[in-house]
C-alpha positions in Angstrom: 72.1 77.1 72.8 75.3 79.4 74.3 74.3 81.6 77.5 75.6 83.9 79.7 76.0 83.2 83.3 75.0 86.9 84.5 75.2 88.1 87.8 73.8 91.2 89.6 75.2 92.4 93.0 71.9 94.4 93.9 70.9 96.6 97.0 68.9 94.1 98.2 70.7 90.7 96.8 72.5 88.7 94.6 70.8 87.3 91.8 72.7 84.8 89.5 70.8 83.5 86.3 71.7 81.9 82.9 70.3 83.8 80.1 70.3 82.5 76.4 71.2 83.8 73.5 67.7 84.5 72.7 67.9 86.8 76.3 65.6 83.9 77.7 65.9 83.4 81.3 66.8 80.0 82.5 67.7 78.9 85.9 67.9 81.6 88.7 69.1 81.9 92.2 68.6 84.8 94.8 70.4 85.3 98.4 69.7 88.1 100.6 73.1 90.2 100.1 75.2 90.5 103.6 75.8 93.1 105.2 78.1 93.5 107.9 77.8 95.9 111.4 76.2 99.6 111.1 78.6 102.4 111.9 76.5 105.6 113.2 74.9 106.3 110.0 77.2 103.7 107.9 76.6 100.6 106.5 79.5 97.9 106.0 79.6 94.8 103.9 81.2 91.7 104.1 83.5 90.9 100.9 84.8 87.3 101.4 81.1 86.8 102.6 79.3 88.2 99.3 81.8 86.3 97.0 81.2 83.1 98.6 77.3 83.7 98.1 78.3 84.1 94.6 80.3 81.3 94.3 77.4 79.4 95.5 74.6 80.4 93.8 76.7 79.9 90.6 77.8 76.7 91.4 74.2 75.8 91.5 72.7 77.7 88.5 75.3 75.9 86.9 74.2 72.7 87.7 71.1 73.1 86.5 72.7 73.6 83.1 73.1 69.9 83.1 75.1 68.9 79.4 75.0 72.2 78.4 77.3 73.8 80.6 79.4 73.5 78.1 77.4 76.2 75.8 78.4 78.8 78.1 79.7 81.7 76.1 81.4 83.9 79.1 80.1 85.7 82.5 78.4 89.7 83.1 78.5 91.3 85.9 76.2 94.0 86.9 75.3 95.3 89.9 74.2 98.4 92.6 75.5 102.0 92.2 77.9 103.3 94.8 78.7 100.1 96.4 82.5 100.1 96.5 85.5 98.1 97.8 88.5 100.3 99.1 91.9 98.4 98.7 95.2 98.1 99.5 98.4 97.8 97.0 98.2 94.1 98.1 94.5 93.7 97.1 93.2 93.8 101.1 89.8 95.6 102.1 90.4 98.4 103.7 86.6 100.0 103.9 83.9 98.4 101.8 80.1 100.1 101.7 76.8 99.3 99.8 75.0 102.1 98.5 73.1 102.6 101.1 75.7 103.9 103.4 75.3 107.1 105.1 78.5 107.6 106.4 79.8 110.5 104.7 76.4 112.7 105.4 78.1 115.5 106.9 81.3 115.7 104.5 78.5 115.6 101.7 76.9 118.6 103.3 79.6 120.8 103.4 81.0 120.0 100.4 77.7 120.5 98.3 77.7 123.8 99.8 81.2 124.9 98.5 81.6 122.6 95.4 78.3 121.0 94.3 77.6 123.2 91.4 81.4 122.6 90.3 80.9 118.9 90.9 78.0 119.2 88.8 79.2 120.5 86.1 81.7 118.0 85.1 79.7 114.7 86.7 76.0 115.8 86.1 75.7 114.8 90.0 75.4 116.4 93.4 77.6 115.6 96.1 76.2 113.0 98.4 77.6 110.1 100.9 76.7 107.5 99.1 79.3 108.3 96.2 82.8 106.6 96.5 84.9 109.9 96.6 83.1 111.0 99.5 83.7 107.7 101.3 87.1 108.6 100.5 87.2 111.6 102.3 85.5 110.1 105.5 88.7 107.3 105.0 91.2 110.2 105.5 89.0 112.2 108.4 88.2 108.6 110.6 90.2 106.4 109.6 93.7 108.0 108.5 96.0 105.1 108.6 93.6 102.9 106.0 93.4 105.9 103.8 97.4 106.3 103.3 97.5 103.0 102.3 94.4 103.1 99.9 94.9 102.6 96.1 92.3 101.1 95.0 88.5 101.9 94.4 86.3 99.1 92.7 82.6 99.6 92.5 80.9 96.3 93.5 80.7 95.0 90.1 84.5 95.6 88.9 85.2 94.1 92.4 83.8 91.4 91.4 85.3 90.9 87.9 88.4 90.9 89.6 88.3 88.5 91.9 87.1 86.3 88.7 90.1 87.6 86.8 92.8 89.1 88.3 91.9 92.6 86.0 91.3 95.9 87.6 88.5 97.4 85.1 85.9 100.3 85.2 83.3 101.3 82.3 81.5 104.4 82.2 77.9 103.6 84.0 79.9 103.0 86.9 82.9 105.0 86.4 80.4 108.2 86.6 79.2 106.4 90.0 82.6 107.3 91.7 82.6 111.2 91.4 86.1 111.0 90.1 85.1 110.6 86.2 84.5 113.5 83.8 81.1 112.9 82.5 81.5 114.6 79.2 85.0 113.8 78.2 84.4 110.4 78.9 88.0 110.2 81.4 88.8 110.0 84.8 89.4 113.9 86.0 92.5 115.3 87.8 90.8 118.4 88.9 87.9 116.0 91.0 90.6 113.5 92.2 92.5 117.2 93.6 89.5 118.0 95.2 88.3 114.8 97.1 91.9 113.9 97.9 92.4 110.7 95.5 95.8 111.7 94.1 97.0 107.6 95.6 94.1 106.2 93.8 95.4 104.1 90.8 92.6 104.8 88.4 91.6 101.5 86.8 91.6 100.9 82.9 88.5 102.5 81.2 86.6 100.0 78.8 83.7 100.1 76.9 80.4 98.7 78.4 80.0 94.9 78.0 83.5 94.9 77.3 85.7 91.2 78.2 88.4 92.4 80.6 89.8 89.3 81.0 89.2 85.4 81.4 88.5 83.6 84.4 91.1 82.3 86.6 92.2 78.4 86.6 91.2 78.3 90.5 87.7 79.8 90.3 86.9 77.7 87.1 87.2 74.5 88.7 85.6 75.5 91.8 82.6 76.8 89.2 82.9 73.7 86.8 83.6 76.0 84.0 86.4 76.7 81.4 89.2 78.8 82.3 89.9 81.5 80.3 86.1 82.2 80.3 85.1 85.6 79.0 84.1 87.9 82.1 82.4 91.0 80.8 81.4 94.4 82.3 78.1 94.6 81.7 76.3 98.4 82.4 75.0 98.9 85.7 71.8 97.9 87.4 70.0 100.6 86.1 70.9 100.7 82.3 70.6 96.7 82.7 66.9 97.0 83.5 66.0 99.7 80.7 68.3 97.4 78.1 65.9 94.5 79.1 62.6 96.1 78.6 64.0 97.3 75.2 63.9 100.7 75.8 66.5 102.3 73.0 64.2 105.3 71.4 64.7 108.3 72.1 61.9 109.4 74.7 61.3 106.1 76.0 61.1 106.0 79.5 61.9 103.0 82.3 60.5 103.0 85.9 62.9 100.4 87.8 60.7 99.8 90.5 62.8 98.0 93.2 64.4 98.6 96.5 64.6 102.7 95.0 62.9 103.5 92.2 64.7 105.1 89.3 63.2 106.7 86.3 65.2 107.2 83.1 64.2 109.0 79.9 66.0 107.9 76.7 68.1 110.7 75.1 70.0 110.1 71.3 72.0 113.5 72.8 74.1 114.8 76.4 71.3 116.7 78.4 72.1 118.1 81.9 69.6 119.4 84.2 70.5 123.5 84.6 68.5 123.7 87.8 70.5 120.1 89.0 67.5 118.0 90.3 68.2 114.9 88.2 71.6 112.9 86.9 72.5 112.4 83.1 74.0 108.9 82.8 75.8 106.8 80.3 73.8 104.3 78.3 74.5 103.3 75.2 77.4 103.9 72.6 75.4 106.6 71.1 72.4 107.8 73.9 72.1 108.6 77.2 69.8 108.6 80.2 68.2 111.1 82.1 67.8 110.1 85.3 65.7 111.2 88.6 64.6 108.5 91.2 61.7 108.0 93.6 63.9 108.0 96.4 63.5 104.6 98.9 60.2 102.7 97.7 60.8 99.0 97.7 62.7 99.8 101.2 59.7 102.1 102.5 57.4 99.6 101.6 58.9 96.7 103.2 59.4 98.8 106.4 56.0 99.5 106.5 54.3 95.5 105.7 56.7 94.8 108.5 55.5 97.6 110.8 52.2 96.5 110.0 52.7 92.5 110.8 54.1 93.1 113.7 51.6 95.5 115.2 49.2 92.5 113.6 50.9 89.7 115.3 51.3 91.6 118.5 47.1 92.0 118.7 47.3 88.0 117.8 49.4 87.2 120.8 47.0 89.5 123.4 43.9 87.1 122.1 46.2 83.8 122.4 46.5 83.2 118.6 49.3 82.5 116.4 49.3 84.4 113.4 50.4 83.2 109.7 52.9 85.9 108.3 52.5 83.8 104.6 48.8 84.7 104.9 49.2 88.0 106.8 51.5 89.0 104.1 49.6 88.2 101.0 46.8 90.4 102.7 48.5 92.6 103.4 49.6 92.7 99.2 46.8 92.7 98.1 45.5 95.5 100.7 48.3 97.4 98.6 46.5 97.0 95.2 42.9 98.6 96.4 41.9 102.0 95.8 43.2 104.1 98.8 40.6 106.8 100.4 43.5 108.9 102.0 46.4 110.9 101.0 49.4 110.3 102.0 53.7 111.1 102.2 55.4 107.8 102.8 58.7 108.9 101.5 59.1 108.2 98.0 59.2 111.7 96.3 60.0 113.8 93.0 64.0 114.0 92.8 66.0 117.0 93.6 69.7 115.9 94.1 70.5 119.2 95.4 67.5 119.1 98.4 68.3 116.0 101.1 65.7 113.6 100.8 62.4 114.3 103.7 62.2 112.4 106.6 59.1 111.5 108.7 55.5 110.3 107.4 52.3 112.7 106.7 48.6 111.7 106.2 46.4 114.0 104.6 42.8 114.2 103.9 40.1 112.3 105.8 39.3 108.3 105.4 36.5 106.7 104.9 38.3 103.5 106.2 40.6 103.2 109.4 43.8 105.2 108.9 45.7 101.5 109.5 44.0 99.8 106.5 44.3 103.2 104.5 48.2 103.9 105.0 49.5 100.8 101.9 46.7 102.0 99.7 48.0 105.7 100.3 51.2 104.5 99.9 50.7 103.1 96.6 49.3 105.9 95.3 52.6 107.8 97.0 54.9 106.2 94.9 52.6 106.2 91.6 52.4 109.9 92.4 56.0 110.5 92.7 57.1 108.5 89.2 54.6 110.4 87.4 56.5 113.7 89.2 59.5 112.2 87.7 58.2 111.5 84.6 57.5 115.1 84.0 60.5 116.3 85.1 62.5 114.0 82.7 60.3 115.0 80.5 60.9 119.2 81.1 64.9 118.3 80.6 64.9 116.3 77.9 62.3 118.9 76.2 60.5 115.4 74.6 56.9 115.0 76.0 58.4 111.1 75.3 56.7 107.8 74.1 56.4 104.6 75.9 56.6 104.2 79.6 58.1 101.0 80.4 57.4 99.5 84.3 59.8 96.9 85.6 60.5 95.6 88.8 59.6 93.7 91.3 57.2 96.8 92.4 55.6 96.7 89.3 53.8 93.6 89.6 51.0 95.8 91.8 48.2 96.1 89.6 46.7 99.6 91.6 50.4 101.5 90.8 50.3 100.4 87.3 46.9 101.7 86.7 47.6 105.0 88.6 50.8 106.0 86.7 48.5 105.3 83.4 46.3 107.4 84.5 48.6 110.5 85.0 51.4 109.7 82.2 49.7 112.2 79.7 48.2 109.5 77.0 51.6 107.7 76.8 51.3 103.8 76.2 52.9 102.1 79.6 53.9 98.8 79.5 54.7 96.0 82.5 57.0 93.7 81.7 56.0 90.2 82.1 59.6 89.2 83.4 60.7 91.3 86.2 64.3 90.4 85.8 65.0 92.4 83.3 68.3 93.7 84.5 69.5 90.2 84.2 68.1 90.5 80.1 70.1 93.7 79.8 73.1 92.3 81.4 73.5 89.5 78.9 72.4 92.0 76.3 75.4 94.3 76.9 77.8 91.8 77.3 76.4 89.7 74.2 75.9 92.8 71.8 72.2 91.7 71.6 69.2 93.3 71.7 65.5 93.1 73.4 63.8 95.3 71.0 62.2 92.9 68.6 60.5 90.9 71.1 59.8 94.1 73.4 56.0 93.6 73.0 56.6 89.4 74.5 57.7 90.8 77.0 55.3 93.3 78.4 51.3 94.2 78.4 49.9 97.1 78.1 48.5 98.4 81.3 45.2 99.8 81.7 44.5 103.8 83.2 42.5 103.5 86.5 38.9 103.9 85.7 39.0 107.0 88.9 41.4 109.3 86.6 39.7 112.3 87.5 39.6 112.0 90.9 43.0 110.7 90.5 44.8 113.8 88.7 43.1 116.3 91.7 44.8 113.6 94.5 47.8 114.0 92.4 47.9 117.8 92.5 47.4 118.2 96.0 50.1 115.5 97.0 52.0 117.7 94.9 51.0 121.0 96.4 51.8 119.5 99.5 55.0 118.0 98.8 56.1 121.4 97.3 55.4 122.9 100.3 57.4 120.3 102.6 60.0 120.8 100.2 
């Protein structure tokens, strides 16, 4: 059977996965992704040291393939928003940032306050540090020298599809993901590369999504056991990837992404920007859209906090002369995270306003039956439930569709208490949790392929129960929310 060798650059890794023509995962491989030394509040990464993670956890997916390596039909790249590679005219790294680089805070700031609603208007986003053109700006402010001889921005994934192929590519999912791209026209804008200083940028060739932009080099195909001239494809980002793998192509569906961030996109057949500028609109498909607000840091928020909470666990262990078991302590800690919480709480994840920094700082509200430590993953759960319903409705309010099915995916998804809690509060609407939670590897090979997830939707996912508490659930929900409205 052909397959696609797909891989996805994400926040947190690099997964690498062959995916059959059916859009059947077969073998998979995951490494942590590396990133390089903090710079105030930057974030670097390592280029030659992500690519030759990728090279190797190819390399091995590969040879899994066994006699059908043969069947494979080209490569898709997908990967993180925002990450981008800065280069020179002979290809060299000048700056290159993940998305969750900071760097740029303060140019953000000030130029939200003089251009955002401008900025908005032709890129249906909100100047912030983690976009490209801002890094650019910071280039020219810190680090004059590397920003003369910059002429080249790749997002993470075109980065990668040239070092594969020698071809410098963009597509729109992405291309929107720089701030220098016109959201409606559909072309890279003059008047935005004026204003954040890009006029030596090259802009690379704009393709459609999944589109081949070239064939892999001779070098890289021997190293990878693999034709050359191999089709490498530009698949749509990680977002799109994930609501193409769950299916999700009617109008008013709706995807919660529930990984490192949580993103939650409502299907829309027509161009919808937000007028009060709280959420993105994003390229999808040829002929729909996506309406987009996120949760903010949830996977990240609740890693930080199982961590906080092992180590305050392991340091107890040590005072009583035991050694603790962080596989054990771990799972408990889990499944602590799927019971019903007796506290209300702010742990960070939140209802999107692009316009409004994110909050800092943690809040427990209401009293606890339980101790506050065994309360604060319950009330964190509920947190981030809380806030994708929030997000729901707001997608919801801009597309003006009360929508149709809610789709959850993710590696965040798999906890049975958030499932139950967004049922709860979506309104009636059927959600679904997909059985596969790498489903942005499906929709990867699904938009480089031409295929499509939408008749076998319902193997994929089960329908998820509403909590049996509703009611007591909707008045927790609408004092979180009376109570985040008043921190925002």
């Amino acid at each position: 059977m052909d397959w696609f060798l797909v891989i996805d650059l994400g926040t947190g890794g690099i997964h690498v996965s062959a995916v059959d023509e059916a859009l059947c995962l077969g073998a998979t491989r995951y490494s942590k992704i590396r990133y390089g030394d903090s710079v105030g509040n930057g974030k670097n990464i390592e280029p030659d040291a992500i690519f030759y993670d990728v090279a190797r956890l190819a390399k091995d997916v590969i040879s899994k393939t066994g006699d059908e390596k043969q069947d494979c039909v080209g490569i898709a790249i997908t990967g993180q928003r925002h990450g981008a590679v800065f280069l020179d005219d002979h290809g060299q790294s000048l700056l290159a940032c993940p998305n969750i680089d900071g760097r740029a805070s303060a140019l953000a700031q000030s130029m939200g306050a003089e251009y955002g609603r401008r900025v908005f208007a032709l890129t249906s986003r909100w100047p912030a540090p983690f976009f490209p053109a801002l890094r650019l700006m910071w280039l020219a402010k810190e680090m004059p020298d590397a920003y003369r001889k910059a002429r080249h921005i790749l997002m993470l994934n075109e980065w990668l599809g040239w070092k594969l192929t020698g071809v410098m590519a963009s597509e729109p999912s992405n291309a929107v993901e720089t701030m220098l791209f016109d959201i409606r026209s559909g072309e890279w804008s003059e008047e935005l590369s004026e204003l954040f200083g890009a006029g030596s940028i090259v802009p690379n060739d704009l393709v459609p999504s999944g589109s081949r932009i070239g064939g892999l080099c001779a070098k890289l195909a021997g190293l990878l056991g693999l034709p050359a001239g191999l089709p490498v494809h530009l698949a749509v980002s990680d977002t799109q990837s994930a609501a193409l793998g769950c299916g999700a192509t009617e109008s008013g569906d709706i995807v919660v992404a529930n990984g490192s961030t949580t993103p939650v996109v409502h299907v829309s057949k027509r161009f919808l920007s937000d007028p009060k500028m709280r959420a993105w609109t994003s390229p999808y498909t040829e002929n729909s859209w996506l309406i987009e607000a996120n949760a903010n840091k949830s996977g990240i928020a609740y890693r930080g906090l199982v961590e906080s909470a092992y180590e305050f666990l392991d340091k107890i262990a040590c005072d009583q002369g035991l050694l603790l078991d962080r596989g054990k302590a771990e799972a408990s800690l889990a499944a602590l995270a799927e019971t019903k919480s007796e506290a209300i709480g702010y742990w960070g994840p939140r209802v999107s306003d692009i316009s409004c920094p994110a909050m800092g700082g943690f809040s427990f509200l209401g009293n606890t039956e339980s101790s506050p430590f065994a309360s604060i993953l319950p009330s964190y759960t509920e947190n981030l439930a809380f806030a994708v319903v929030g997000n729901i409705e707001l997608t919801r309010e801009i597309a003006q569709n009360p929508g149709g099915r809610v789709w959850l995916t993710g590696g965040g998804s798999a906890n049975r208490r958030f499932g139950s809690v967004v049922a709860a509060l979506s309104g009636g609407a059927e959600v679904l949790v997909t059985k596969e939670t790498e489903t942005t590897m499906i929709g990867a090979a699904a938009s480089a392929s031409g295929g499509s997830v939408a008749e076998t939707q319902r193997e994929l996912a089960e329908k998820v129960e509403p909590a049996p508490d509703a009611e007591a659930l909707n008045g927790k929900y609408l004092t979180w929310k009376a109570f985040y409205t008043d921190l925002s």
